[in-house]
DRENKEDO-827430 format. One line per field, with one value per residue (C-alpha): residue in one letter; y, z, x. Coordinates in steps of 0.2 Angstrom, whole numbers. Layout:
N
code = (A, ...) .
y = (Y, ...) .
z = (Z, ...) .
x = (X, ...) .
***
This chain:
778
code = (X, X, X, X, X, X, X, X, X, X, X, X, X, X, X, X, X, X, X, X, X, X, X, X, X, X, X, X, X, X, X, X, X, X, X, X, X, X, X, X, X, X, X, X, X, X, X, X, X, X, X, X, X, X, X, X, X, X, X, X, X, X, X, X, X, X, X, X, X, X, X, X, X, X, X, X, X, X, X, X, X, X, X, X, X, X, X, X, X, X, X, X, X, X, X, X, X, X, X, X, X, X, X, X, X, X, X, X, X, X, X, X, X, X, X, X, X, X, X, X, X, X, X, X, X, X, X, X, X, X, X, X, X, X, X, X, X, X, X, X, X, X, X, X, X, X, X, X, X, X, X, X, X, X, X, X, X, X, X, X, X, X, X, X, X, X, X, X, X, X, X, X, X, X, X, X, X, X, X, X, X, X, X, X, X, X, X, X, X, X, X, X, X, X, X, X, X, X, X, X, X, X, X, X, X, X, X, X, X, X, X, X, X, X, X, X, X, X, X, X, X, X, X, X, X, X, X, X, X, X, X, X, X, X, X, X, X, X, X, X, X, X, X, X, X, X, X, X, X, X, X, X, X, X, X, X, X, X, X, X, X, X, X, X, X, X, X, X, X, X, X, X, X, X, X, X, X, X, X, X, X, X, X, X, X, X, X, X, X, X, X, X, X, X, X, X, X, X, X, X, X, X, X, X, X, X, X, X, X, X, X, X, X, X, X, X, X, X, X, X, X, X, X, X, X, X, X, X, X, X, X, X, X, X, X, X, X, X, X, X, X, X, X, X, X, X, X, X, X, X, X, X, X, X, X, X, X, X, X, X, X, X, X, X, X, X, X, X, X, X, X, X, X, X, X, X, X, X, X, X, X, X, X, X, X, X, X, X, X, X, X, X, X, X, X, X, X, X, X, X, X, X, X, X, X, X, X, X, X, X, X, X, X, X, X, X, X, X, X, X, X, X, X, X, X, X, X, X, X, X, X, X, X, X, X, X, X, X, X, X, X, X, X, X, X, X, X, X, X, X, X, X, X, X, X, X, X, X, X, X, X, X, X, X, X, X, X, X, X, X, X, X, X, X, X, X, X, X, X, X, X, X, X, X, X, X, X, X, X, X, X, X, X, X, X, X, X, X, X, X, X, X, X, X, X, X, X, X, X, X, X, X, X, X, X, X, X, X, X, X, X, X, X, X, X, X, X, X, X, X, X, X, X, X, X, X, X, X, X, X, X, X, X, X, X, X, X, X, X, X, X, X, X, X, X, X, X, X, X, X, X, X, X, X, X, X, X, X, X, X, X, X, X, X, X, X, X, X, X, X, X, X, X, X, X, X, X, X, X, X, X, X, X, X, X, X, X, X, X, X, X, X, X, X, X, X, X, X, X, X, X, X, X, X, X, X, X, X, X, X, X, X, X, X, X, X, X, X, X, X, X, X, X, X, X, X, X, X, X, X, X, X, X, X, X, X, X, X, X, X, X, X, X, X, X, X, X, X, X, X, X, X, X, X, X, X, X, X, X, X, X, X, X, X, X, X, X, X, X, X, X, X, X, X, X, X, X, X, X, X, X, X, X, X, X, X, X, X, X, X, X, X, X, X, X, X, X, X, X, X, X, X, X, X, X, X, X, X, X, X, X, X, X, X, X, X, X, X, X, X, X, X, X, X, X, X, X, X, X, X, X, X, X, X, X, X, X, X, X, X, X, X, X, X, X, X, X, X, X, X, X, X, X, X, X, X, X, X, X, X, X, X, X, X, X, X, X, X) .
y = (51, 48, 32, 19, 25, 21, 3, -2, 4, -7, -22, -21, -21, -37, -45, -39, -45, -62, -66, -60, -72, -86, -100, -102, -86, -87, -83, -89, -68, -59, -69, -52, -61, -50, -52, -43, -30, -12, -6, 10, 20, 26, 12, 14, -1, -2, -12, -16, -31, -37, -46, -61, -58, -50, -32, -15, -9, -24, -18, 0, -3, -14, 1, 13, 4, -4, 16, 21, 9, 15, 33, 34, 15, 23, 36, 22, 6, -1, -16, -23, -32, -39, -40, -57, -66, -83, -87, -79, -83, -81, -85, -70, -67, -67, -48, -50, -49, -55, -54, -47, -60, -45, -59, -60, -46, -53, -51, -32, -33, -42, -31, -15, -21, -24, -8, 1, -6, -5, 9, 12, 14, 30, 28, 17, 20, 13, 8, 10, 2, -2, -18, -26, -22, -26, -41, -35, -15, -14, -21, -12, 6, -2, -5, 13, 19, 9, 12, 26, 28, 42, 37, 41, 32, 32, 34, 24, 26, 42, 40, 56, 60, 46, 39, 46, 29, 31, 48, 40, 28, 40, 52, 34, 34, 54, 57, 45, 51, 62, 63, 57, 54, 55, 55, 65, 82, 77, 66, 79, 91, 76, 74, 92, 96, 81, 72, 90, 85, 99, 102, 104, 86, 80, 76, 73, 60, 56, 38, 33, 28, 20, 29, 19, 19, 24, 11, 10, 2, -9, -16, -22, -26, -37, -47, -49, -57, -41, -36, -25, -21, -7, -11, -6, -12, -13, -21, -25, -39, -40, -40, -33, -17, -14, -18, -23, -27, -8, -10, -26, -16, -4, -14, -20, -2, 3, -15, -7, 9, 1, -18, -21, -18, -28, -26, -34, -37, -40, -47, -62, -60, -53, -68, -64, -66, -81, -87, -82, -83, -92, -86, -82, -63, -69, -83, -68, -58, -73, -79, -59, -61, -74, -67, -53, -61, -53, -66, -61, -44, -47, -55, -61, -63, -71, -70, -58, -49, -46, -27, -25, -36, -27, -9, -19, -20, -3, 4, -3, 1, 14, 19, 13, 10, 12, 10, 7, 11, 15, 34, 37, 26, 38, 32, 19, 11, 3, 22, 29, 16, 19, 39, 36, 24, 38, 29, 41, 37, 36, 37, 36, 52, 44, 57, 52, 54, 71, 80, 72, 73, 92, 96, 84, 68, 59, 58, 57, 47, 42, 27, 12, 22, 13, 21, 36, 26, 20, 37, 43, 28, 29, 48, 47, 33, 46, 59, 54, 73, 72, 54, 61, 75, 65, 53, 69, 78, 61, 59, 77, 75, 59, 64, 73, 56, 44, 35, 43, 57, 48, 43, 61, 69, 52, 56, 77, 69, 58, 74, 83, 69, 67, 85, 85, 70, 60, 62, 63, 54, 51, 38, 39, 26, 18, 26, 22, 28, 18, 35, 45, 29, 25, 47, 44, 39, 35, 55, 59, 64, 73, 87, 86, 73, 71, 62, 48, 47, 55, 72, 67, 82, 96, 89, 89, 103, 102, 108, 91, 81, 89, 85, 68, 65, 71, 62, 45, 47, 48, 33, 24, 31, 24, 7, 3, -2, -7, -2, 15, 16, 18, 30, 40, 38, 45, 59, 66, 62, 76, 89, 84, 88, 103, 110, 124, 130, 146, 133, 138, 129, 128, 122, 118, 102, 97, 80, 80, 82, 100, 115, 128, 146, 149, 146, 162, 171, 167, 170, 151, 155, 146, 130, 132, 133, 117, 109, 114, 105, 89, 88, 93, 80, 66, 70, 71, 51, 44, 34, 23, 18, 3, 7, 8, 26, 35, 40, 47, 55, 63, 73, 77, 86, 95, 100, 106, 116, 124, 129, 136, 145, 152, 157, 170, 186, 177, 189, 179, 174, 156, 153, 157, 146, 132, 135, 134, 118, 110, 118, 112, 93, 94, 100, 82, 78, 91, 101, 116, 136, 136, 130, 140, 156, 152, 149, 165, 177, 169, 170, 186, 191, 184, 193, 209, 205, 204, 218, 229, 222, 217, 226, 223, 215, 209, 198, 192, 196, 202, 214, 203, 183, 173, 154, 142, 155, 141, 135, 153, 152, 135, 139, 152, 139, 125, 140, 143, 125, 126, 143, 143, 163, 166, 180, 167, 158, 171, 177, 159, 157, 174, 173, 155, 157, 173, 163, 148, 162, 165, 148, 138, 140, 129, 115, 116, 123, 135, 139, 157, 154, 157, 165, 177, 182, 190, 209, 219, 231, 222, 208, 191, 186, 169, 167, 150, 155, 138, 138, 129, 120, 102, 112, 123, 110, 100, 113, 117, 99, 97, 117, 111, 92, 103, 117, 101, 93, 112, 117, 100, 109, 122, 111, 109, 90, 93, 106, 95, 82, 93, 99, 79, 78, 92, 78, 66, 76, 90, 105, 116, 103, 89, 80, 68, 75, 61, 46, 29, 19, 26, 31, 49, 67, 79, 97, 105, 113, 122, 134, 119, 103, 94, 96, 79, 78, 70, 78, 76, 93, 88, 68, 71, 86, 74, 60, 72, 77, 58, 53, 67, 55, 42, 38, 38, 26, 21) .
z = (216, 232, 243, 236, 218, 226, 232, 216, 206, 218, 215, 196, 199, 208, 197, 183, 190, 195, 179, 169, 179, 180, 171, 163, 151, 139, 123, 111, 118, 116, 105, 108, 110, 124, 114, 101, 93, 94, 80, 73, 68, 80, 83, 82, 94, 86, 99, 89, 82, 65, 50, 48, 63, 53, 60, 55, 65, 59, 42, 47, 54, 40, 29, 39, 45, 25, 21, 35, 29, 10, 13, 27, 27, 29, 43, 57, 61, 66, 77, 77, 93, 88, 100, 106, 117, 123, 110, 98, 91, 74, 64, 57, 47, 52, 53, 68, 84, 97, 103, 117, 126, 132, 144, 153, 163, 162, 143, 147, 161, 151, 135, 145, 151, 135, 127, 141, 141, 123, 119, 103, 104, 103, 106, 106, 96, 101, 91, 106, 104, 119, 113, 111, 129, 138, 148, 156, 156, 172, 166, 148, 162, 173, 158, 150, 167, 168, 150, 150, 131, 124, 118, 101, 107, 92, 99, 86, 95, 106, 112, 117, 132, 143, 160, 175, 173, 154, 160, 172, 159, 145, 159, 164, 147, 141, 157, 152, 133, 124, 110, 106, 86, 83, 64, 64, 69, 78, 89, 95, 99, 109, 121, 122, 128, 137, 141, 145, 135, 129, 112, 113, 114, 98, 83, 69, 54, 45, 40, 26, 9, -4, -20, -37, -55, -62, -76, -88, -74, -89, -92, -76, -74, -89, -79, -63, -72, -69, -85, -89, -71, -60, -45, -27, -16, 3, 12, 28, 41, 46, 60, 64, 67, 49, 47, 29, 30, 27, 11, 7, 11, -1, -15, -23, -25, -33, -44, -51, -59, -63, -66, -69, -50, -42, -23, -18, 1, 0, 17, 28, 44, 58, 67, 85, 79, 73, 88, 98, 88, 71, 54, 63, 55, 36, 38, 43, 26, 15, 23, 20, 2, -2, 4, -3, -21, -23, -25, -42, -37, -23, -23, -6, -6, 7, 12, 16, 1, -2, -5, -23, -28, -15, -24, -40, -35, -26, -44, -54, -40, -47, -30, -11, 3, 19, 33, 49, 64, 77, 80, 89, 77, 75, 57, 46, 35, 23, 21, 16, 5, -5, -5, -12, -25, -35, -27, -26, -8, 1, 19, 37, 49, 57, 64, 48, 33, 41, 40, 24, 13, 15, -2, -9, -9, -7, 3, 19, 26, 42, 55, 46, 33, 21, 11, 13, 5, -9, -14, -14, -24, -39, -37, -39, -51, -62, -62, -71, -69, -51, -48, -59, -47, -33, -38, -42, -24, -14, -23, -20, -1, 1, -10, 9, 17, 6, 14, 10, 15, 31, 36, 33, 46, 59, 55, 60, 77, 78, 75, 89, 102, 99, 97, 78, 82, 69, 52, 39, 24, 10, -1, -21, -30, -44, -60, -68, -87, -85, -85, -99, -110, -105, -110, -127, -145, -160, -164, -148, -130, -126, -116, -100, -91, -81, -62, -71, -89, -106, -109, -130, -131, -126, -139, -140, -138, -146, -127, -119, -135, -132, -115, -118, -132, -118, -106, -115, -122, -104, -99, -114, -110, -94, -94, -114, -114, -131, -128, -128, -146, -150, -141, -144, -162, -160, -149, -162, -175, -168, -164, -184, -189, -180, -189, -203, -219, -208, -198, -183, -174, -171, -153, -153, -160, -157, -158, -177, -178, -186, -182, -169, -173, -155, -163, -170, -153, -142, -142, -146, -143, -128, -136, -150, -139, -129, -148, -148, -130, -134, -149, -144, -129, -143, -154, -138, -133, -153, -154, -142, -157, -167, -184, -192, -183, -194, -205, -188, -183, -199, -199, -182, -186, -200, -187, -174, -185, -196, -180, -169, -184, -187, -170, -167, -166, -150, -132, -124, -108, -107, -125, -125, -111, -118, -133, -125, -115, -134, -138, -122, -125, -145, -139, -134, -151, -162, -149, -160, -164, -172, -158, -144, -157, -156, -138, -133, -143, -134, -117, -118, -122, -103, -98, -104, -97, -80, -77, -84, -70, -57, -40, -22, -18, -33, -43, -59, -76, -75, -65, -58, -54, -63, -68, -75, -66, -64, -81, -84, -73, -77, -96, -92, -81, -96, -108, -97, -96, -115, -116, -100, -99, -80, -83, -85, -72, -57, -65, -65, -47, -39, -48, -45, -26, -25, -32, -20, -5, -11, -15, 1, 20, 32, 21, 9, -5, -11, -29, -36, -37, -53, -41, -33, -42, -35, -42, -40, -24, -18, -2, -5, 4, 14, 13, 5, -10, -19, -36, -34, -51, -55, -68, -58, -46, -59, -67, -51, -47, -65, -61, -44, -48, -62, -52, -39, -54, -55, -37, -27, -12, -10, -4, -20, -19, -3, -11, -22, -10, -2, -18, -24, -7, -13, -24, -10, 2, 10, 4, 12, 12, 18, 2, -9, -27, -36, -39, -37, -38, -57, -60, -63, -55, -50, -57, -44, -25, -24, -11, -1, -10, -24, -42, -43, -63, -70, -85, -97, -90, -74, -76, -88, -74, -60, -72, -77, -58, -55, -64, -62, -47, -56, -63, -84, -85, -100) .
x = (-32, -39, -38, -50, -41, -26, -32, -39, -22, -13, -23, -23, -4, -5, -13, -4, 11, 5, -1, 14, 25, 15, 18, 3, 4, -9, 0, -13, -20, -3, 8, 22, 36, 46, 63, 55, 70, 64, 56, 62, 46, 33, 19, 1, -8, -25, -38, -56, -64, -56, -59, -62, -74, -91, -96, -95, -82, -71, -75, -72, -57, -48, -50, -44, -28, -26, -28, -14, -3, -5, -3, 11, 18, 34, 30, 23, 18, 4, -3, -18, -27, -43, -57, -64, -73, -76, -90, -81, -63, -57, -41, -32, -16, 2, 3, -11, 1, -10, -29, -39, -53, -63, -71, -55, -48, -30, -30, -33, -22, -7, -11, -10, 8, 14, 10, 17, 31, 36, 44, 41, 21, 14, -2, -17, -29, -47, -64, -78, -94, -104, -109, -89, -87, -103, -99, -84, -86, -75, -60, -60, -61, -47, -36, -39, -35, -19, -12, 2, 3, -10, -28, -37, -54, -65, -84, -94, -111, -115, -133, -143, -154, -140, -144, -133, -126, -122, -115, -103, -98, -94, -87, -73, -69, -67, -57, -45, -43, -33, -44, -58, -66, -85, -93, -107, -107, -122, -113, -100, -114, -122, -105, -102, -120, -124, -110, -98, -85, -73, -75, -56, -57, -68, -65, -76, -70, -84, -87, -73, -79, -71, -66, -74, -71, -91, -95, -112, -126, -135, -117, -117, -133, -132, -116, -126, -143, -151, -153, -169, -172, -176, -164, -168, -153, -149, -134, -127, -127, -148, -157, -174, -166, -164, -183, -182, -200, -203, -199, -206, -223, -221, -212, -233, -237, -219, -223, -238, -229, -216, -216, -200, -192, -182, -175, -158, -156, -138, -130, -133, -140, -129, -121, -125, -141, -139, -132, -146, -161, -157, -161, -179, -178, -173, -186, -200, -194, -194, -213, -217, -212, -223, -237, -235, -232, -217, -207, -202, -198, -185, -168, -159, -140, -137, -118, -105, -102, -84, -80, -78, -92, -101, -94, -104, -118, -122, -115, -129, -142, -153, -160, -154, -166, -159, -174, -166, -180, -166, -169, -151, -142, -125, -121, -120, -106, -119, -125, -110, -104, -121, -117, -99, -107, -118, -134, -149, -154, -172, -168, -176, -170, -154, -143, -129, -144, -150, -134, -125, -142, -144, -137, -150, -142, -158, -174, -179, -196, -203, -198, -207, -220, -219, -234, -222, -208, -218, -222, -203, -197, -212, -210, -189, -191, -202, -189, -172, -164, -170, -162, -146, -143, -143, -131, -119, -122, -118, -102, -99, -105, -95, -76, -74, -74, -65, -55, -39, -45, -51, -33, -27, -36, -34, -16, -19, -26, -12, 1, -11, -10, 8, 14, 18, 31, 26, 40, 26, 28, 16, 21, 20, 7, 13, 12, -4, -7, -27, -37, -25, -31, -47, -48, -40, -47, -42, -40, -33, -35, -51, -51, -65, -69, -88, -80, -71, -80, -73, -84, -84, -94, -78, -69, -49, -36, -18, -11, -19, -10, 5, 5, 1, 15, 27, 20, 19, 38, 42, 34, 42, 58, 56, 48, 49, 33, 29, 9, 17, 20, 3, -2, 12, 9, -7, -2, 8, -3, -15, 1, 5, -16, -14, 1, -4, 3, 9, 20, 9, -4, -23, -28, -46, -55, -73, -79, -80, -65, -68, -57, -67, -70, -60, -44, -51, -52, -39, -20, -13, 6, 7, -2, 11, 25, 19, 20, 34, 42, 33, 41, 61, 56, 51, 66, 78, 74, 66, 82, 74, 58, 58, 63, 45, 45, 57, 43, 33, 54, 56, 40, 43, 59, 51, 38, 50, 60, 49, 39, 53, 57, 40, 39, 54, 43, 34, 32, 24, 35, 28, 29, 46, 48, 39, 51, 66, 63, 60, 75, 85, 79, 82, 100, 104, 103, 107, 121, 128, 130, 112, 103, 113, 111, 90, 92, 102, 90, 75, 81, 88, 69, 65, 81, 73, 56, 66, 78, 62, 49, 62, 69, 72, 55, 49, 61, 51, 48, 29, 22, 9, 10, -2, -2, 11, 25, 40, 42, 50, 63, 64, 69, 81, 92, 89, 96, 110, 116, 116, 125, 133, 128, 130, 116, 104, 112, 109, 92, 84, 89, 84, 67, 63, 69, 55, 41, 44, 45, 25, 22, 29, 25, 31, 34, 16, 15, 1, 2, -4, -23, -33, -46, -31, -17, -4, 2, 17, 17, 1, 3, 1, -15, -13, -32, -37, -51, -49, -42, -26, -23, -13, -3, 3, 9, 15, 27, 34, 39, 46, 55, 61, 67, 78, 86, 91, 101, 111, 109, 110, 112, 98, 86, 75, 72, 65, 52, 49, 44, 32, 27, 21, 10, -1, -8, -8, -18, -6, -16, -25, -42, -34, -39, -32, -31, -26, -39, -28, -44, -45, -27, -35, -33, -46, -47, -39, -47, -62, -66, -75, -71, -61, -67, -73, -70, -54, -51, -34, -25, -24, -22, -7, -2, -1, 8, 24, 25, 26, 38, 49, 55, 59, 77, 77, 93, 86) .
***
């Protein structure tokens, strides 16, 4: 540092120190009370403008920290210090510690001696627009130089082709972070070329979106007085930057294809604006209207729309317009919100739409033409495959950035800056049962789901019924929820229609309700022997139903025995497993030499399998790892605790301990994939191919959480800890796999993304691993 450095250090400290002992502290800008106890988890000092103040980066940055708190609530804490100035003060909540007059160089002074001086913050993380800092650059510099707590500093505008002056400013404020987070790749090719920022450096998050349960557009269009209408939507605070009026040009020509348009411009106008020029911009659109003759045609909804009516109203637009005229505009919340949504999207060229609508997502058109925008809409409008394909791509484009999955990859930056010293926690949701109803009928559960919506059309399957009865008599045995009963009435129902004169199973059921001729073609023991552990599980807990479900409890024991019976010839390894786990829950009930004689003569079957296939490096009962693997070793510890066979004892363990040594590294699990299973005598390949299922987790959690109840010492409640995160977002995407916004669970991980669609398999998957961590006192 060299001498006028030196001087300028030494006068930030004498201010500092003279304004901290003055009697004139402003608390009203720090309200951190310097008695304040320690607080145990790592804090996270979060600087940006806040709600209730009206921007995009305050409504940026109130998702991000809500989503933080949601996902690792438990792992740190975090502060917020909202950005003002002198024309603009707001109220905020309780859990705001203090605020930051960026007018006033003491408040940066007197914030950066607070942080400092608090031991128990990690790091500051920093939202940086050029506009929140422009009256008092200097001492927003002075106070990055003087903080000595790491900095994230979230870039949320990177302009191209800067001044030298632009260069020095960017260069002040790189120099002094650790990290810094863009949200295009266009912007980190901007700071490493332009600016010479290491690439080391930059990270890019793309703009979070919020995940949304899809509903019918005409139903809502029908609550929200739009009922018959075409609807073209844009949101966001306005100003003549968004130049609406492109659209307003076009909209006469779209009216005379197709008369029933109508174009939302949802938003009021951008309070700054206000402020300095009035509503001068809305009057200009509402005078442009009426000349037009268009008043019929367009809709202004003028106000701050909340989020989820906001969320409404971009799920019954058929297309979005987003005509911003701003060249080096980075990216745009509004955008991305619209992408998430399923809106077909018409766009001009701003760094953000030309690299998220390159998988077809929507259209692009010149800076303010609209006789090009007109001829995109009438033509989009014209094309419902067209428009339907969109709306699938931008929800496959923006599953990356939800905000979950957001929060994830702020907390990988976070680990970075702080050298992994972060105690990571994912906290569980609550259970949530909305998608396994919203996917059942009146015959059953059906089988596939499109994103969020029941797939009528694949019809049903006794494994997903079987599932769901198990899952359901959990729940009920949990909570006692009388809405249960139903449900698990009609989940057996289907395993009872499913039963045949052979005392065997059939598995597939279309939509009709008819038998499918691929019962004829594919080997149903495994379905049959998921009956079969569905039904021992109801049996094990039925003297918890009202007395009505006698009839329903007498069928099932006819059922279960007559089944298990019928099925004493089974080889396959999972059938038997599936077997023996009804068996182990039917035991609670029905304890005796019969059971334990049915038991012993299955697991010595697995027993077989095993010493056959098994030797020093490959302790299992195939020659080849495949899917479902832990329920085996699973059954043979539930048959030992029935027998007390040591045999099944030490082989349950020494196979289960070899499949967790493929399955876990350094604390994540990576189940076999269906795109790469694992033989004998080959090497495991680390190489992620996508294919990593929810059953497969599932059945490991449920295998794991049992071997801890017999083994409380060898670690397995900690796999199974690590195991659940899969679902939350420890995988090797980064990407949550469970949906809380619809109570659902994605198919599993693709090579690239999530398989967005939500079907019964993977939802009831994620539900038993759930509540394999609850306590069944009941």
């Amino acid at each position: 540092m060299d001498t006028m450095d030196n001087d300028r250090t030494s006068n930030i400290n004498r201010q500092l120190k003279q304004h901290i002992y003055s009697p004139q502290l402003n608390h009203r800008t720090t309200n951190i009370p310097s008695g304040a106890p320690k607080k145990k988890l790592t804090e996270i000092v979060c600087i940006t403008s806040y709600p209730p103040r009206e921007c995009g980066i305050a409504t940026y940055s109130m998702d991000l920290v809500n989503t933080l708190k949601q996902k690792f609530g438990e792992s740190f804490n975090i502060s917020i210090y909202p950005l003002e100035s002198n024309s603009s003060k707001h109220e905020y909540k309780d859990s705001i510690e203090g605020v930051l007059n960026t007018d006033l160089q003491l408040d940066f002074l007197q914030a950066a001696y607070y942080i400092n001086s608090n031991p128990q913050v990690g790091l500051v993380l920093i939202q940086h627009e050029f506009g929140l800092f422009n009256n008092n650059e200097n001492s927003f510099y002075e106070f990055l130089e003087y903080l000595d707590k790491p900095i994230v500093l979230t870039f949320h505008t990177v302009l191209p082709q800067p001044t030298e002056e632009l260069k020095k400013k960017v260069a002040l404020m790189c120099a002094q972070a650790d990290q810094i987070i863009v949200m295009t790749h266009t912007s980190s090719r901007i700071l490493q070329n332009e600016y010479k920022v290491p690439s080391s450096k930059v990270t890019v998050i793309a703009h979070g979106t919020h995940l949304i349960e899809f509903e019918n557009k005409n139903d809502l269009k029908t609550k929200h007085d739009l009922e018959g209408r075409t609807v073209l939507s844009t949101f966001g605070l306005l100003g003549p930057g968004k130049s609406i009026e492109t659209t307003l040009e076009a909209l006469p020509g779209i009216i005379e294809h197709y008369p029933d348009v109508i174009f939302l411009i949802i938003g009021r106008t951008h309070p700054n604006l206000v402020k300095e020029q009035g509503e001068v911009y809305r009057e200009f659109l509402e005078t442009k209207v009426k000349s037009l003759g268009i008043n019929n045609h367009v809709r202004f909804i003028d106000r701050f729309v909340p989020l989820e009516e906001l969320l409404i109203y971009l799920k019954l637009t058929d297309i979005y317009l987003f005509t911003s005229k701003d060249p080096n505009q980075a990216v745009s919340g509004t955008f991305a919100y619209a992408l998430s949504s399923g809106c077909p999207i018409i766009s001009t060229p701003i760094p953000h739409a030309l690299e998220v609508l390159k998988n077809g997502a929507g259209v692009l058109f010149d800076f303010q033409n609209a006789g090009q925008l007109q001829e995109a809409v009438v033509d989009l409008l014209g094309n419902e495959e067209k428009k339907y394909q969109m709306s699938l791509n931008g929800m496959h484009t923006s599953s990356v950035s939800a905000w979950q999955n957001a929060g994830i990859a702020h907390v990988r930056v976070f680990e970075k800056v702080l050298q992994s010293s972060l105690n990571l926690k994912y906290k569980k949701p609550p259970i949530d049962l909305r998608h396994l109803k919203k996917m059942t009928t009146d015959v059953g559960v059906i089988q596939f789901s499109q994103i969020n919506q029941p797939d009528l059309d694949s019809g049903y399957t006794l494994d997903d019924n079987a599932r769901a009865l198990l899952a359901m008599c959990k729940h009920y045995e949990l909570t006692g929820d009388p809405d249960d009963l139903k449900y698990i009435r009609t989940y057996f129902n289907f395993v009872f229609s499913c039963f045949r004169h052979d005392c065997k199973f059939l598995n597939y059921v279309n939509k009709d309700y008819e038998f499918t001729d691929q019962n004829e073609t594919v080997n149903l023991e495994d379905a049959c022997g998921r009956a079969i552990w569905a039904l021992g599980y109801l049996l094990s807990m039925s003297w918890s139903f009202p007395e009505d479900f006698e009839p329903l409890k007498d069928k099932a024991m006819f059922v279960f025995k007559h089944a298990v019976k019928a099925m004493e010839t089974t080889r396959s390894p999972r059938a038997i497993a599936f077997i023996l786990k009804g068996l182990h829950f039917y035991n609670r009930i029905n304890e005796g030499d019969c059971v334990n004689a049915k038991v012993t003569e299955l697991a010595d079957r697995l027993v077989s399998l095993y010493k056959k296939e098994a030797d020093d490096n490959w302790q299992w009962f195939e020659s080849y790892l495949t899917y479902g693997n832990s329920v085996l070793p699973e059954s043979l510890l539930m048959a030992y605790s029935m027998t007390l066979k040591p045999e099944y004892r030490t082989i349950a363990k020494s196979s289960f301990d070899f499949l967790l040594s493929k399955i876990f590294n350094n604390g994540t699990i990576a189940v076999i994939s269906n795109q790469n299973w694992h033989w004998k005598g080959e090497t495991l390949s680390t190489e992620f191919k996508g294919g990593e299922q929810p059953i497969d987790v599932a059945y490991t959690i449920l295998a794991l959480r049992y071997f801890h109840k017999i083994f409380p010492h060898q670690g397995y409640n900690l796999k199974s800890e690590e195991a659940f995160d899969w679902f939350m977002g420890k995988n090797p995407l980064d990407q949550i796999i469970y949906n809380p916004c619809t109570g659902g669970c994605h198919d599993g991980l693709e090579m690239t993304n999530v398989n967005l669609n939500q079907g019964a398999e993977s939802t009831i998957s994620y539900l038993l691993a759930r509540m394999a961590f609850e306590n069944f006192n009941r």
